[in-house]
Backbone as a chain_set.jsonl record, in Angstrom:
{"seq": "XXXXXXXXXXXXXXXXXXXXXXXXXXXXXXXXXXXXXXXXXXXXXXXXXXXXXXXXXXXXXXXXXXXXXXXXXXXXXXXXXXXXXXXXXXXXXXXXXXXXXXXXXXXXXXXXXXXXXXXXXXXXXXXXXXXXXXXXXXXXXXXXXXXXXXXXXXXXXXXXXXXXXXXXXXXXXXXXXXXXXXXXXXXXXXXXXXXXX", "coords": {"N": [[-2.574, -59.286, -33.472], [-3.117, -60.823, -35.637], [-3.793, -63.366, -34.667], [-5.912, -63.402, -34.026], [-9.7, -64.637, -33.707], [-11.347, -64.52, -36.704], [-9.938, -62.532, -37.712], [-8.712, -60.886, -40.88], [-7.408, -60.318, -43.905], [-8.193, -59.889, -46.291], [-9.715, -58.763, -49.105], [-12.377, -59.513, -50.073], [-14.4, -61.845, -49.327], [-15.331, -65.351, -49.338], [-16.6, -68.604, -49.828], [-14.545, -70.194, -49.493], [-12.385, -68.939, -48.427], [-10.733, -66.192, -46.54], [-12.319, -65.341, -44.577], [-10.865, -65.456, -41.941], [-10.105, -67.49, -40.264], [-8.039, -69.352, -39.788], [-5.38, -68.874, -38.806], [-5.879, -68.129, -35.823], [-7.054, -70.485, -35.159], [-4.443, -72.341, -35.824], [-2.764, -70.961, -33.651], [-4.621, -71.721, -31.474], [-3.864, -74.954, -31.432], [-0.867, -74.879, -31.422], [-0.867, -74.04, -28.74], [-2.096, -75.956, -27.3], [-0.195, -77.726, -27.433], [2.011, -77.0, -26.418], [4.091, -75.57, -28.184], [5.22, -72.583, -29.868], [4.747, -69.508, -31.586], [6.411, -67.832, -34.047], [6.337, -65.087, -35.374], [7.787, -63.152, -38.037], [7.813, -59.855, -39.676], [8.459, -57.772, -42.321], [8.759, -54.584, -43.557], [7.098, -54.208, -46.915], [7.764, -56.702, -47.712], [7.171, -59.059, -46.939], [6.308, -61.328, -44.713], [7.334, -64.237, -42.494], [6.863, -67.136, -40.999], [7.46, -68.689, -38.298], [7.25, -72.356, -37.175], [7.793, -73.7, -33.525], [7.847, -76.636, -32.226], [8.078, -78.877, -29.321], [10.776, -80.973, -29.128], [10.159, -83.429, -28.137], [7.542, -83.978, -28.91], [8.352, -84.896, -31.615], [8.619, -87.26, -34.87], [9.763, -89.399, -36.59], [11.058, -90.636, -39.537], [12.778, -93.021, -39.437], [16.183, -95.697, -40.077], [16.544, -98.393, -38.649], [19.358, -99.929, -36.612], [21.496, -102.23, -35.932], [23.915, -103.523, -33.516], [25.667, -105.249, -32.118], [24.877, -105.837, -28.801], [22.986, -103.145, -29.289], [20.582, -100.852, -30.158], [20.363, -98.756, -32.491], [19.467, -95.358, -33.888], [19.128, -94.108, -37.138], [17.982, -91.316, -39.063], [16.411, -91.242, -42.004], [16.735, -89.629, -44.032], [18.981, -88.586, -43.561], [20.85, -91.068, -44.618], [22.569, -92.323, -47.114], [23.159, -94.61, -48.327], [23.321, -98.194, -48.373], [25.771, -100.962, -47.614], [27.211, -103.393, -48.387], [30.209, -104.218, -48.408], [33.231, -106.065, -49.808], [35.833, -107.531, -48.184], [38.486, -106.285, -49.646], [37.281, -103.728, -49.938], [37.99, -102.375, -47.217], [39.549, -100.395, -45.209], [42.432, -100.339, -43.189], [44.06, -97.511, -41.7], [47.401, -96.51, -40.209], [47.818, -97.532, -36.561], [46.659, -100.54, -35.003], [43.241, -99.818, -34.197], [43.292, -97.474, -35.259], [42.485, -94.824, -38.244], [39.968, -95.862, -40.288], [39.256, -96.354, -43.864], [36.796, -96.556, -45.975], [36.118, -98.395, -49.828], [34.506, -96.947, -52.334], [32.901, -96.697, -54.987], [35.027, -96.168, -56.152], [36.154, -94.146, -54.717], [36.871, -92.771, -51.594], [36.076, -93.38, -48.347], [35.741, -92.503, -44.949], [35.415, -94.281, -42.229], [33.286, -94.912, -39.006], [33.941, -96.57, -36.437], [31.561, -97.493, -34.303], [31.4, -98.91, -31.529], [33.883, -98.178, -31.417], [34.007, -95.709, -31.207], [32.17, -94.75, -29.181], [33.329, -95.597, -27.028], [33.288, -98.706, -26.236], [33.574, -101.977, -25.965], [34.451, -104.446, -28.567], [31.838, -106.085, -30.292], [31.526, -109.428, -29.921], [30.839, -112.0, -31.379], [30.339, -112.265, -34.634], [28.393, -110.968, -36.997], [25.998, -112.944, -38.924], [25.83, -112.695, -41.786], [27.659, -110.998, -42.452], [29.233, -108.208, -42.117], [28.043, -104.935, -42.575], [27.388, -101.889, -43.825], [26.508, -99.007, -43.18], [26.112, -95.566, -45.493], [26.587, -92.207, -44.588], [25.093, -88.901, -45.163], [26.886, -86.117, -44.66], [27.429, -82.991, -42.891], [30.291, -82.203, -43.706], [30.562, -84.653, -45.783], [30.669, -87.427, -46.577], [30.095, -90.565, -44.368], [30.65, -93.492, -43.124], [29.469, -96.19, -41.298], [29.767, -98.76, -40.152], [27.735, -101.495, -38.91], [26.005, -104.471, -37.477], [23.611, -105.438, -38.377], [20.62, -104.382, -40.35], [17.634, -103.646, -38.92], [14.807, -102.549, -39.528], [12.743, -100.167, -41.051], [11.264, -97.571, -39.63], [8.986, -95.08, -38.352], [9.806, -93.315, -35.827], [8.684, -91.863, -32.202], [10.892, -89.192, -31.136], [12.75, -88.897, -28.175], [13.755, -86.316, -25.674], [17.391, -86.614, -24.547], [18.051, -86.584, -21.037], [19.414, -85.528, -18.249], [22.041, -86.898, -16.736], [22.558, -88.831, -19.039], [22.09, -86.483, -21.438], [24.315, -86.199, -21.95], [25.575, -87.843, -23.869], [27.364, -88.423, -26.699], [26.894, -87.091, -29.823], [24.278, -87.792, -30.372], [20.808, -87.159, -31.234], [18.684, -87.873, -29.22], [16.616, -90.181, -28.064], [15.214, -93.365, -29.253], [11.793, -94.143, -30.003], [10.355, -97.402, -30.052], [8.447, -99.025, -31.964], [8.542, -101.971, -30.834], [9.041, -101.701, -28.127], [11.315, -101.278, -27.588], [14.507, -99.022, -27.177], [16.389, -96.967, -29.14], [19.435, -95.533, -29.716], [18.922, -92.054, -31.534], [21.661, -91.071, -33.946], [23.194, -88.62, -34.628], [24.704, -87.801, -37.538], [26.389, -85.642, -38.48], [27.605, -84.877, -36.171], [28.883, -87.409, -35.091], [30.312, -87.43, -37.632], [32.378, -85.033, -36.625], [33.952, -85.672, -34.591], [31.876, -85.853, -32.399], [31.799, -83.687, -31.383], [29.909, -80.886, -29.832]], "CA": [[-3.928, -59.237, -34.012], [-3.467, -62.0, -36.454], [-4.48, -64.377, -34.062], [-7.639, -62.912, -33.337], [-10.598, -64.681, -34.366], [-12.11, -64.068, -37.621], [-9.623, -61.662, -38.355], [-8.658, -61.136, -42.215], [-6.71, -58.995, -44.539], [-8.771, -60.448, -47.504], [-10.57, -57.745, -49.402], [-13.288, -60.165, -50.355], [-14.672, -63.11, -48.528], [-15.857, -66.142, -50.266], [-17.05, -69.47, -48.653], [-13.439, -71.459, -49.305], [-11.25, -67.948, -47.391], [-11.252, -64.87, -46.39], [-13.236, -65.352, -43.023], [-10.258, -65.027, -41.054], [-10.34, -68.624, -39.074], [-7.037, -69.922, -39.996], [-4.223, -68.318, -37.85], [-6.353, -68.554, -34.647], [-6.771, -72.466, -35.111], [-3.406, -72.573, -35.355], [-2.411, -70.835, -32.656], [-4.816, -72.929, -30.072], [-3.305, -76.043, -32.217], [0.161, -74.498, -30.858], [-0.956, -74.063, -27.432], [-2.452, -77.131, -26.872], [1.064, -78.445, -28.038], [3.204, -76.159, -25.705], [4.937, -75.087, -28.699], [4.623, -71.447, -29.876], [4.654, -69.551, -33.02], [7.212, -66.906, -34.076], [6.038, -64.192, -36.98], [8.708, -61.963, -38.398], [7.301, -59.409, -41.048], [9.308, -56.365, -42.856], [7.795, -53.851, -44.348], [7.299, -54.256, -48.41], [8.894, -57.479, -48.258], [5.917, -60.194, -46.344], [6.072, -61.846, -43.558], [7.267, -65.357, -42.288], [6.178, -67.75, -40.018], [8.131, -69.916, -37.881], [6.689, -73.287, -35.704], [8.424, -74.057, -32.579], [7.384, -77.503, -31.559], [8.765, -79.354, -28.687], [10.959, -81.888, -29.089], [9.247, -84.709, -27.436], [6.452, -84.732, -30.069], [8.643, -84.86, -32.915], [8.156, -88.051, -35.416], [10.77, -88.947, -37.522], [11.473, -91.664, -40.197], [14.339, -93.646, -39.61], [16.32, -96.574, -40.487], [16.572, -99.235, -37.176], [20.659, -100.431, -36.706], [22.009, -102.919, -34.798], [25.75, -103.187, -33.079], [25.967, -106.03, -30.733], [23.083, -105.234, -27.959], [22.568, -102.359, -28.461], [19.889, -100.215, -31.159], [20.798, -96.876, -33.354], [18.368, -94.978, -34.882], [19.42, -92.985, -38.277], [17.092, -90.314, -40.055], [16.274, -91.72, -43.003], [17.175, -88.214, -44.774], [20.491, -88.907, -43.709], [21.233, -92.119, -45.274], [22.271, -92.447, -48.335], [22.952, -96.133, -49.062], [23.749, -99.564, -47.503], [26.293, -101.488, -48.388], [28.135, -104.653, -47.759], [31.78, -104.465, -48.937], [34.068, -106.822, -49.573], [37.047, -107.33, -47.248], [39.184, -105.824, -49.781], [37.22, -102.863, -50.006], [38.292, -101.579, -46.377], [41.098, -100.557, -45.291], [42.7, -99.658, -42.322], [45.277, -96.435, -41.728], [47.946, -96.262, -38.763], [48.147, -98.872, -36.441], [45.613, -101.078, -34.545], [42.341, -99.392, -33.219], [43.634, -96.389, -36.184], [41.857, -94.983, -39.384], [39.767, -96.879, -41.454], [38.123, -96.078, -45.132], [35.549, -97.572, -47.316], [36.233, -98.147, -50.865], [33.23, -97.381, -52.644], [32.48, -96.649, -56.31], [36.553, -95.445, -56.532], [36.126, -92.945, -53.353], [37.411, -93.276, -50.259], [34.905, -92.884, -47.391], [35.571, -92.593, -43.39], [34.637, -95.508, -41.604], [33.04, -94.228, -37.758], [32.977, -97.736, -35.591], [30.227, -96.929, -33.208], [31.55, -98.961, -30.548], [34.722, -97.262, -30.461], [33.339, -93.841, -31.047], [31.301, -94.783, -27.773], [34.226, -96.392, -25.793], [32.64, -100.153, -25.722], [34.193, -103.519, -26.102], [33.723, -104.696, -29.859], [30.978, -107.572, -30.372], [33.021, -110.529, -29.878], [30.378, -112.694, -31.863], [30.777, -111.627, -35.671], [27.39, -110.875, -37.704], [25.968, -114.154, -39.631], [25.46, -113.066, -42.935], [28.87, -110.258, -42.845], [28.808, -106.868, -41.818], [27.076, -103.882, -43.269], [28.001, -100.485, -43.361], [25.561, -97.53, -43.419], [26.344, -94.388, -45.363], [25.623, -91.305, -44.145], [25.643, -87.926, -45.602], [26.611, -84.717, -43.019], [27.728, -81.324, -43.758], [31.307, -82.117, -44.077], [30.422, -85.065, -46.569], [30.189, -88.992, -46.07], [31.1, -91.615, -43.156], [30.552, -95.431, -43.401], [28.845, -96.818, -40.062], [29.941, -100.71, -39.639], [26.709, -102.204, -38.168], [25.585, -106.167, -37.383], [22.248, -105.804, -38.74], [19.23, -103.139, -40.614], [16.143, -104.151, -38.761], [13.428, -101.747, -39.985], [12.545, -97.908, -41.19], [10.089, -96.997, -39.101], [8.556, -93.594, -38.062], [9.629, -93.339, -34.388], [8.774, -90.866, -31.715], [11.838, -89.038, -30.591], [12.53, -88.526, -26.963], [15.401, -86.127, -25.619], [18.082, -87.296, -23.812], [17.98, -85.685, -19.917], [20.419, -85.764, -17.096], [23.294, -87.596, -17.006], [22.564, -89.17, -20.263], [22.52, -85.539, -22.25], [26.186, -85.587, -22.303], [26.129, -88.704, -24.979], [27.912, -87.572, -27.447], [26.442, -87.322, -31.142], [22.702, -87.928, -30.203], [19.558, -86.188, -31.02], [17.839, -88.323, -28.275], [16.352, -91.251, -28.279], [13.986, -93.652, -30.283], [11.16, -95.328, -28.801], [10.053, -98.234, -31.035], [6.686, -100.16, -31.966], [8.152, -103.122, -30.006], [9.254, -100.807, -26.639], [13.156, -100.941, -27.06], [14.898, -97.438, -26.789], [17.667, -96.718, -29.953], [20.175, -94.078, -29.415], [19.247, -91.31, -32.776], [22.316, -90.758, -34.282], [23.544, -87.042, -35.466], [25.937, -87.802, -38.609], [26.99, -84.701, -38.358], [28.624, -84.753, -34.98], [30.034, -88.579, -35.649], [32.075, -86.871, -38.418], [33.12, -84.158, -36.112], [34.446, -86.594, -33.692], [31.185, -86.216, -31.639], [31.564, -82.409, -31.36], [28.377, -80.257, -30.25]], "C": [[-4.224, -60.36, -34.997], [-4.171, -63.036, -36.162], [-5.531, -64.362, -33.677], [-8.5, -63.982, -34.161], [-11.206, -64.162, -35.211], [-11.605, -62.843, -38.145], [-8.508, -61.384, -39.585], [-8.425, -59.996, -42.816], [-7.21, -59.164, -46.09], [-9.083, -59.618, -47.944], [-11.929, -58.333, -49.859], [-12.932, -61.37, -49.679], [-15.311, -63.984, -48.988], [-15.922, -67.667, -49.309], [-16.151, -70.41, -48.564], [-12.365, -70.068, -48.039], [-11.752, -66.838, -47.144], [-12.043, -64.383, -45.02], [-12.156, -65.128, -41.598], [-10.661, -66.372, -39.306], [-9.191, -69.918, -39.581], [-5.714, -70.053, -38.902], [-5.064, -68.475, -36.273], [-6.208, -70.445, -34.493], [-5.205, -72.69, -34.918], [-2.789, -72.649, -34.248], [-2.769, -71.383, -31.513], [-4.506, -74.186, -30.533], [-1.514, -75.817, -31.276], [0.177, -74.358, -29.3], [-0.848, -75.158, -26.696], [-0.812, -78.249, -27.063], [2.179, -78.115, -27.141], [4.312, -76.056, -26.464], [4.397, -73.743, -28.934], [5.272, -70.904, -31.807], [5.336, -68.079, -33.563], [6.611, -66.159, -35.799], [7.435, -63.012, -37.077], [8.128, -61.383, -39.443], [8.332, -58.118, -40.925], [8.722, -55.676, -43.737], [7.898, -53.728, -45.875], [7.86, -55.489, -48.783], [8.268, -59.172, -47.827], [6.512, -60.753, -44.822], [6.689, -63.572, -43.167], [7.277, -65.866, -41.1], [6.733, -68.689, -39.645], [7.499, -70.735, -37.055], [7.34, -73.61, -34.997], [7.77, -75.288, -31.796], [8.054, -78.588, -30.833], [8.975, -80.569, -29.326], [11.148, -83.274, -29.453], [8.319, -85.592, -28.654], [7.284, -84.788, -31.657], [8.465, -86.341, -33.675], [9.434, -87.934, -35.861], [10.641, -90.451, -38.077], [13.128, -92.02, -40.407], [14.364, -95.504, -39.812], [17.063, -97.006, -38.93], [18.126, -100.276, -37.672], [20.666, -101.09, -35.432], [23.549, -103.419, -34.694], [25.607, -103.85, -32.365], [24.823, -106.202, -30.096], [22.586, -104.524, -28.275], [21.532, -101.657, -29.922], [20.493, -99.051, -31.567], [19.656, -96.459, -34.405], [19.07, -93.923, -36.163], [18.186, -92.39, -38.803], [17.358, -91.055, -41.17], [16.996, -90.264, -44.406], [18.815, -88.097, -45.018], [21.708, -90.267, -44.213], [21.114, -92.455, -46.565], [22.464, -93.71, -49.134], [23.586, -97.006, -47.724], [24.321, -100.505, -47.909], [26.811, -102.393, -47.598], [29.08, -104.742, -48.641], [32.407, -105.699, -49.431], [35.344, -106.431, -48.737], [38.446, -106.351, -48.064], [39.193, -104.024, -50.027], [37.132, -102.032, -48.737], [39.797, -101.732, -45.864], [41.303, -99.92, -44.425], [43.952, -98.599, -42.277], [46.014, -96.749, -40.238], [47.703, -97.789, -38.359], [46.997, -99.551, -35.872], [44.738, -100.068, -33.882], [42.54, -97.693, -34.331], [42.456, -95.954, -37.181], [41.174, -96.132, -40.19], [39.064, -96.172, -42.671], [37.865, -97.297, -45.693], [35.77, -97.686, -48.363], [34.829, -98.189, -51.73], [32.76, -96.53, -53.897], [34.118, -95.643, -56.875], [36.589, -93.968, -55.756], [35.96, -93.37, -52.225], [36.454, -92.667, -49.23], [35.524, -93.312, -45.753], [34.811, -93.618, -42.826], [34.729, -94.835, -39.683], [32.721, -95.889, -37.209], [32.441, -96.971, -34.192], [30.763, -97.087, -31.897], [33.111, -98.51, -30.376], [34.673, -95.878, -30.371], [32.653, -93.771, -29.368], [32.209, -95.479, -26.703], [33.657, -98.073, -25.128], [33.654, -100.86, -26.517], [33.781, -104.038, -27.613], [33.28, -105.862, -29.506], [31.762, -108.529, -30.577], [32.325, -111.755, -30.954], [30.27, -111.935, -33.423], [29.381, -111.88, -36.143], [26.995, -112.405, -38.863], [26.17, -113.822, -40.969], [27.066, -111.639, -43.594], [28.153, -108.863, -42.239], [28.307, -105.795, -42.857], [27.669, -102.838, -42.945], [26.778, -99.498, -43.945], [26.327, -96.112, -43.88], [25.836, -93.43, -45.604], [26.026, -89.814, -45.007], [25.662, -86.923, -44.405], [27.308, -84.349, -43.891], [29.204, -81.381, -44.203], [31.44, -83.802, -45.082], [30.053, -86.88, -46.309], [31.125, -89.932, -45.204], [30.434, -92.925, -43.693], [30.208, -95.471, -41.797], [29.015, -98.19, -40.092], [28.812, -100.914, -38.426], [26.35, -103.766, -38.211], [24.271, -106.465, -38.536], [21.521, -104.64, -39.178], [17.572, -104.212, -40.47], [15.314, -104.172, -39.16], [13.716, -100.787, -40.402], [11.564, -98.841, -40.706], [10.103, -95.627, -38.882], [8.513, -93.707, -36.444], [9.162, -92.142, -33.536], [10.201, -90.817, -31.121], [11.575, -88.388, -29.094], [13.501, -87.644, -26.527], [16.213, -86.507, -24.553], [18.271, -86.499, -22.329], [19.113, -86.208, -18.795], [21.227, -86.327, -17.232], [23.328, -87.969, -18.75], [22.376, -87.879, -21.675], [23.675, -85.192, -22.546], [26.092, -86.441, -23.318], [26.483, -87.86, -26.047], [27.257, -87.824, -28.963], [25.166, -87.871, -31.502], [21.957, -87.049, -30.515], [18.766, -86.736, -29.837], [17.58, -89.691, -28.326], [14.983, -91.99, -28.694], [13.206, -94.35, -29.595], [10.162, -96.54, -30.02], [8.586, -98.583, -31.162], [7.34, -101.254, -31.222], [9.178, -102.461, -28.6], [10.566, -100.826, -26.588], [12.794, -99.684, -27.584], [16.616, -97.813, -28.067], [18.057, -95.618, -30.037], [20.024, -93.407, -31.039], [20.895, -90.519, -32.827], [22.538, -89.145, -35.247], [24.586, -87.322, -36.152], [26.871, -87.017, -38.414], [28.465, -84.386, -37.284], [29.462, -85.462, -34.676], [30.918, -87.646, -36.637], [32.868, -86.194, -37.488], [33.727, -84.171, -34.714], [33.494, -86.143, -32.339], [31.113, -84.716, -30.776], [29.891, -81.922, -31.033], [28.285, -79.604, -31.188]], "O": [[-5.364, -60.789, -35.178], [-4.96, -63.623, -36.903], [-6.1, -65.234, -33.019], [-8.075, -64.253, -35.284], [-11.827, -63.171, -34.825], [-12.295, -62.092, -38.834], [-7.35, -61.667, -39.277], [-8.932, -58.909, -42.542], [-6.615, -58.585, -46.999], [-8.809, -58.814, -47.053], [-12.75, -57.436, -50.055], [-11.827, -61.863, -49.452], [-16.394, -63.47, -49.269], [-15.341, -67.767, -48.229], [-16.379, -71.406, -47.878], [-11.792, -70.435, -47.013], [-12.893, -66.449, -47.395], [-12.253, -63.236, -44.624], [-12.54, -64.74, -40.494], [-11.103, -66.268, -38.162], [-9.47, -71.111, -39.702], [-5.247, -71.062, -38.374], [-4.421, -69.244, -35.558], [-5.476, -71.237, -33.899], [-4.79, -73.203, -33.879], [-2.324, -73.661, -33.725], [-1.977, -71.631, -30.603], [-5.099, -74.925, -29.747], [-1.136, -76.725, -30.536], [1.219, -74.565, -28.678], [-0.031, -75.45, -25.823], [-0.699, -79.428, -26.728], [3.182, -78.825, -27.076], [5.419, -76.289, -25.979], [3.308, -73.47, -28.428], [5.842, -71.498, -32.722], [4.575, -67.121, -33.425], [6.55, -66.656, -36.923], [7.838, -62.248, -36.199], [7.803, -62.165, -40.335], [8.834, -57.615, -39.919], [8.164, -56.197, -44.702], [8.884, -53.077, -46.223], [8.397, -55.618, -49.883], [8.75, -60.219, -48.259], [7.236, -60.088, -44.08], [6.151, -64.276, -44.022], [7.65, -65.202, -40.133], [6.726, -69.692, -40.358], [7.039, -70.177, -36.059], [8.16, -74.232, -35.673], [7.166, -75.02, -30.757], [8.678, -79.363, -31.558], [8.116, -81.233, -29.905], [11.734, -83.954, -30.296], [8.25, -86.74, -29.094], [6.652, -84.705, -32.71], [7.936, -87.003, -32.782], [10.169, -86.953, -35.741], [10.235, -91.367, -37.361], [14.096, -91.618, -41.053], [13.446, -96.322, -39.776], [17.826, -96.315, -38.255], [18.17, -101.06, -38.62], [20.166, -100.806, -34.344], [24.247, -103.659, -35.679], [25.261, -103.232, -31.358], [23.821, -106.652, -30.653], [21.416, -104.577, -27.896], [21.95, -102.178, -30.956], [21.178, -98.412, -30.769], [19.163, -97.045, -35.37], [19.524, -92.853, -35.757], [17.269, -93.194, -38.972], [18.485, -91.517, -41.343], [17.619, -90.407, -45.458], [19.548, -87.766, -45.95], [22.936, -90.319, -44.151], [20.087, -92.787, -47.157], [22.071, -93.892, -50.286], [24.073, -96.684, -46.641], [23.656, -101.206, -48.671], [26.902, -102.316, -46.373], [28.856, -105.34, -49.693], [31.557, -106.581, -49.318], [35.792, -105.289, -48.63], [39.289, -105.79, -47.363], [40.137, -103.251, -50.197], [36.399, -101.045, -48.791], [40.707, -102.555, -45.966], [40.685, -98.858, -44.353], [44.927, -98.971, -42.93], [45.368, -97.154, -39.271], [47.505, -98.789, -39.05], [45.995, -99.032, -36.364], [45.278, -99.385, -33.012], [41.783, -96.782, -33.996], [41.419, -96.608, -37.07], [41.752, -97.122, -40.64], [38.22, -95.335, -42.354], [38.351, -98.418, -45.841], [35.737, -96.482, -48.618], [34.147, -99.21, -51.827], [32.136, -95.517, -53.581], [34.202, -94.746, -57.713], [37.007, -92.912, -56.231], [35.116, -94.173, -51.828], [36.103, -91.491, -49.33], [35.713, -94.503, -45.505], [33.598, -93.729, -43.004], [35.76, -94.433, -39.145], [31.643, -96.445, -37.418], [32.91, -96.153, -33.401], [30.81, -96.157, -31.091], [33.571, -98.483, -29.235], [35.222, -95.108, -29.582], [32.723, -92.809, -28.603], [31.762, -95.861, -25.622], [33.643, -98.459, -23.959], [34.357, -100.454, -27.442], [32.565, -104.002, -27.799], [33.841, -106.639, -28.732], [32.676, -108.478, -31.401], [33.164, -112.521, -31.429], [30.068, -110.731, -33.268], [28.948, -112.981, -35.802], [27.922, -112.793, -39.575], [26.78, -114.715, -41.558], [27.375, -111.451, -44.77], [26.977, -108.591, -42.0], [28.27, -106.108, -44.047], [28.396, -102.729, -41.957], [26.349, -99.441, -45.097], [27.017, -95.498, -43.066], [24.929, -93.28, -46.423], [27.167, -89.657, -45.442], [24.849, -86.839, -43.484], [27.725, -84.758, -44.974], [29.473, -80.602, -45.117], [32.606, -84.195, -45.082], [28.999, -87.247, -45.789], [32.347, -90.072, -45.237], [29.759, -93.06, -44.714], [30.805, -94.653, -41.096], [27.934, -98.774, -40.022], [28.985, -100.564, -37.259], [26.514, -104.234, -39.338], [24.092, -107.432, -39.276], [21.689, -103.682, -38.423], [16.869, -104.928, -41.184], [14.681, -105.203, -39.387], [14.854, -100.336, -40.27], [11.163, -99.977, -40.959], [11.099, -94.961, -39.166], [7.516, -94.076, -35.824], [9.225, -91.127, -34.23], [10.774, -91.818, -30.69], [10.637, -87.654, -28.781], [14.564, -88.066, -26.983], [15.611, -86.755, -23.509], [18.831, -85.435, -22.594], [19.486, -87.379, -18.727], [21.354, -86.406, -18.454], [24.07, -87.39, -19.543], [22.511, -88.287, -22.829], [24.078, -84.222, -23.188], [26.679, -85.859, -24.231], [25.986, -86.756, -26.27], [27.138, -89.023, -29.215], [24.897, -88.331, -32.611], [22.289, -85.927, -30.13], [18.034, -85.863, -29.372], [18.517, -90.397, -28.698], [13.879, -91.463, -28.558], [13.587, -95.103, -28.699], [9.272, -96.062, -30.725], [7.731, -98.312, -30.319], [6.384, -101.808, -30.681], [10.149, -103.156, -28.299], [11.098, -100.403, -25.562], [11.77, -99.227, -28.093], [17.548, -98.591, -27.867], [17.341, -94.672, -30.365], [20.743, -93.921, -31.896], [21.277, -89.66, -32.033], [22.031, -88.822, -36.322], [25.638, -87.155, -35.535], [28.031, -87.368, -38.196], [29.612, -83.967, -37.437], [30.531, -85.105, -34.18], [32.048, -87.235, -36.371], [34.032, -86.577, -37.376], [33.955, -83.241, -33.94], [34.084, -86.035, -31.264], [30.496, -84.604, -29.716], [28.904, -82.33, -31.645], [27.193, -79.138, -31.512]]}, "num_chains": 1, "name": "protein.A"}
């Protein structure tokens, strides 16, 4: 019944509320969207209101990475700085192709290279101005990202990843730019957790 037109639990009606033309808008706002709109209420205790909106139309502000060829999109939410090291502040564990950490304000940070997280060939041409490292925060705490280049933040649309390409591992989908390349969004989260769903 909420969704009804013009219908209102107001006890007075005044010309800013109360008219009961809120929750309807919504809901053909939600339609028109082919998302939908989940209410849970308990008695003595209110009500809340969840949006379910595909996807597809989601927006997001992120920061634009580059690795060789190829693009990475990060959430901006999830980045918490950008740094360029010095050589003595990384350090590798074990033997070739092994552990690496970051040294970075006297705390040791996880270094995730992309292209061997993704099974590719490392860039054989080395970054002009030195490499960069992106770090990220996720639920089990901070990684280091070794990248070539930070292009942009922008606000991309996200797309999701379908068929064959839904297996990538540690994706939310993919970014579609203002100049028409496609950057794989990165899930921090799942890089830490060696790419875990």
């Amino acid at each position: 019944m909420i969704f009804e037109p013009g219908f209102s639990t107001a006890e007075a009606v005044t010309n800013l509320s109360g008219r009961g033309v809120g929750m309807d808008v919504l809901n053909a706002t939600m339609t028109a969207l082919r998302g939908r709109i989940g209410v849970d209420s308990r008695d003595g205790q209110g009500s809340e209101v969840s949006l379910h909106i595909p996807v597809s139309l989601a927006f997001l502000d992120c920061i634009i990475l580059r690795l060789g060829a190829r693009l990475y999109a990060l959430p901006i939410d999830a980045v918490s700085e950008i740094v360029q090291p010095k050589p003595c502040d990384l350090m590798g564990v074990g033997a070739a192709g092994g552990s690496e950490m970051l040294r970075l304000r006297g705390h040791w940070i996880p270094v995730c290279r992309l292209e061997r997280f993704y099974g590719e060939a490392p860039s054989a041409v080395p970054p002009p101005a030195g490499q960069v490292l992106a770090v990220v925060s996720t639920a089990t705490g901070l990684i280091a990202l070794p990248v070539d280049e930070v292009l942009d933040r922008q606000q991309v649309v996200m797309k999701p990843l379908t068929g064959r390409l839904a297996q990538v591992r540690a994706s939310w989908g993919c970014a579609l730019l203002g100049t028409g390349e496609v950057a794989l969004v990165l899930d921090g989260n799942r890089l830490a957790a060696g790419g875990a769903a």
